[in-house]
C-alpha positions in Angstrom: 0.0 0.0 0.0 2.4 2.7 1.1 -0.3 5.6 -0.3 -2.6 6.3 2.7 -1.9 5.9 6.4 -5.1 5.1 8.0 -5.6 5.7 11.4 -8.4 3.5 12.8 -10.8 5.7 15.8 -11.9 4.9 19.0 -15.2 4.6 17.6 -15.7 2.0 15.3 -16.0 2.1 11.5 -14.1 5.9 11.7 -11.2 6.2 9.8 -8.7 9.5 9.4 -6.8 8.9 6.5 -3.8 10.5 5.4 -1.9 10.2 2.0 1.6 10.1 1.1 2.4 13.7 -0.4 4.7 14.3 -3.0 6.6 17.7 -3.0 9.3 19.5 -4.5 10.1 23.0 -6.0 7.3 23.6 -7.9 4.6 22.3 -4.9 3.1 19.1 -4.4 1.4 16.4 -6.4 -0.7 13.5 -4.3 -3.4 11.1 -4.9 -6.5 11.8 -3.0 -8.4 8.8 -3.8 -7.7 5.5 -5.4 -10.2 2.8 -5.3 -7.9 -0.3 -5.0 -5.8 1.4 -1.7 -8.9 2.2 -0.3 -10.3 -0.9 -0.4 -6.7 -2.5 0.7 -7.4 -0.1 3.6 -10.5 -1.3 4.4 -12.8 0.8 2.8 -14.1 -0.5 -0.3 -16.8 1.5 -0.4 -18.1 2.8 -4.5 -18.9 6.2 -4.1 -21.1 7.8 -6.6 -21.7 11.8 -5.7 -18.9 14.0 -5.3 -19.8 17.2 -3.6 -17.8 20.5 -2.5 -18.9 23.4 -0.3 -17.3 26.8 0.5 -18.1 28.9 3.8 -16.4 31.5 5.7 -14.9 31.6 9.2 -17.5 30.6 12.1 -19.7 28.4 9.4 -21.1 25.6 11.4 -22.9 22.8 8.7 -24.8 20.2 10.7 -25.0 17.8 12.3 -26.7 16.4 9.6 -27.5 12.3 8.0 -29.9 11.0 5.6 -33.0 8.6 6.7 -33.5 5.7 4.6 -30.8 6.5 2.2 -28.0 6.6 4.6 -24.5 7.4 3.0 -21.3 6.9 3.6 -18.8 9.6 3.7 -15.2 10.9 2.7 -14.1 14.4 3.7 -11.1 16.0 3.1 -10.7 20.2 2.8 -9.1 22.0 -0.1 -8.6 25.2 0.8 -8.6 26.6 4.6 -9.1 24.8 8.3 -12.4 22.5 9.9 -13.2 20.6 12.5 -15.1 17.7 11.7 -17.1 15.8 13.4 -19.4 12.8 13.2 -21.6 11.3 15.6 -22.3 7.0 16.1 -26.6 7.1 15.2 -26.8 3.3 15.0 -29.1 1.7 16.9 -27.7 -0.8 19.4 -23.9 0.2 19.0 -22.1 0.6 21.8 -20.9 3.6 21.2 -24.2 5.4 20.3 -24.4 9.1 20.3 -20.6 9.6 21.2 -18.9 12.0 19.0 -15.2 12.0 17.2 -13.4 15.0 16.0 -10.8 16.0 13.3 -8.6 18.7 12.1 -9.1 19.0 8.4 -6.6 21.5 6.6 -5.2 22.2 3.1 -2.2 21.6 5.3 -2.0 18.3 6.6 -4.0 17.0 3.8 -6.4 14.4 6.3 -9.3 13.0 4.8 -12.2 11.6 7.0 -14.2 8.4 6.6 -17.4 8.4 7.7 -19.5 5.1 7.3 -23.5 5.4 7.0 -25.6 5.6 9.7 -23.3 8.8 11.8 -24.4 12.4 11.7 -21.7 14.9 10.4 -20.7 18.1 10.7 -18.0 20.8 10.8 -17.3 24.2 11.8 -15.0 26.6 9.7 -11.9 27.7 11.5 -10.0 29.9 9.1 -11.3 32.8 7.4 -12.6 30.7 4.6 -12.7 26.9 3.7 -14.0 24.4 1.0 -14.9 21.6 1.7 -15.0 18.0 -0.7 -16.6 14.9 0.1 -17.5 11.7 -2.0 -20.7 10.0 -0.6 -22.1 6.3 -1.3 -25.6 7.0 -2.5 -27.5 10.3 -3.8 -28.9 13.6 -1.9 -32.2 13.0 -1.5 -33.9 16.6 -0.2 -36.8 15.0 1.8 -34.8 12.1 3.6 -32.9 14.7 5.1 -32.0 14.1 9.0 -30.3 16.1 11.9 -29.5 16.6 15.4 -28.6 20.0 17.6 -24.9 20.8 17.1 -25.1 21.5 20.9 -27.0 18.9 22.2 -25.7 18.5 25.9 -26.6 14.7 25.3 -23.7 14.4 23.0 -21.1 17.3 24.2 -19.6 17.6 21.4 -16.3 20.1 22.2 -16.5 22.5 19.6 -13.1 24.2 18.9 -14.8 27.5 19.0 -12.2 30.7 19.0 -12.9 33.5 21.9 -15.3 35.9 19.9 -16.2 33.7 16.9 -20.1 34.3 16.4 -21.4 31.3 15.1 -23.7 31.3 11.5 -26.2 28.6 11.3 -28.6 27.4 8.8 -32.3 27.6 9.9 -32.5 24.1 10.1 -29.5 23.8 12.2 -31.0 25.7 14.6 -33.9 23.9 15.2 -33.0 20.1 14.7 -33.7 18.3 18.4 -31.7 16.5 20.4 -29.9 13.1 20.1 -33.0 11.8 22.1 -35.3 13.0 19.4 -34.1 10.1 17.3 -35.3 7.1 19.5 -38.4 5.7 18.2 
C-alpha cells in the first residue's frame, strides 16, 4: 500500500486517512483517492456523488445524515481549516451518540471516513474553507435528518475561537436533540 496511512478511531467504523504527499520546488502532487488502496485499507466502499462546499470563518454545517438512504462519507478540505465531526446514530452500537473529532486543513491534507448511519458536521476555522466529500448514494432533499450541534446529550467540544459568532442554517438551529431520534 504505502499511499494512505489510515488511522483507525476509538469509535468503530471511523477512519482518518492521510496520503503520502509528494513535493518538490514547484509544490506538491498527491493522490486523493484511489479505489484499490482504499479498499486495501479497508474501505471499499463505491462512491457515486462527489460534492464541495465553500463557507467563511465561524460556518457551522450540521449535524446532519440522511434517513432511509443513509450514505457513507469521505471528507477531506481543499482550501482553509475545519473541524469535523461525526456522531455513532446506529441503533444498538455501543458507542451510540458519542462523537469524534478532526482537524481537516489544506495543510496536513487528512481526509475523513465516515460510514452510513453517523451524523456529520464541521465548523469553519479559518477565514474561509472548502470543503469535498464523495458519498455512497444520492442527496435525496426529503430524507434529510439532523440533530442540535449542541445537544448537551452528546457534548460535542466545539473548537470555537474566543469571539467567533457562530452562522447557522435555519434548520440547524432547530433540529432536536440526540433523544429526538429514539423511536
Amino acid at each position: 500500500m504505502g499511499k494512505i496511512t489510515v488511522e483507525t478511531c476509538e469509535i468503530e467504523g471511523l477512519k482518518v486517512i492521510t496520503p503520502q504527499v509528494h513535493t518538490d520546488e514547484r509544490g506538491y502532487f498527491y493522490e486523493s483517492y484511489q479505489y484499490e488502496d482504499y479498499k486495501a485499507a479497508g474501505i471499499p466502499e463505491v462512491f457515486v456523488q462527489d460534492n464541495q462546499s465553500a463557507s467563511r470563518r465561524g460556518v457551522l454545517r450540521g449535524l446532519h445524515f440522511q434517513k432511509q438512504f443513509a450514505q457513507d462519507k469521505l471528507v477531506r478540505v481543499i482550501r482553509g481549516e475545519v473541524f469535523d465531526v461525526a456522531v455513532d446514530i446506529r441503533e444498538g452500537s455501543a458507542t451510540y451518540g458519542k462523537w469524534f473529532g478532526v482537524l481537516l486543513s489544506e495543510e496536513n491534507k487528512k481526509q475523513f471516513f465516515i460510514p452510513r448511519n453517523f451524523a456529520h458536521g464541521f465548523l469553519v476555522l479559518s477565514d474561509y474553507a472548502e470543503f469535498c466529500y464523495k458519498v455512497t448514494d444520492f442527496y435525496h432533499p426529503n430524507d434529510e435528518g439532523g440533530i442540535l450541534y449542541n445537544d448537551p446529550a452528546i457534548g460535542i467540544e466545539w473548537p470555537i475561537p474566543e469571539g467567533m459568532e457562530l452562522i447557522l442554517a435555519e434548520k440547524d438551529k432547530n433540529w432536536g436533540g440526540i433523544g429526538s431520534l429514539k423511536k
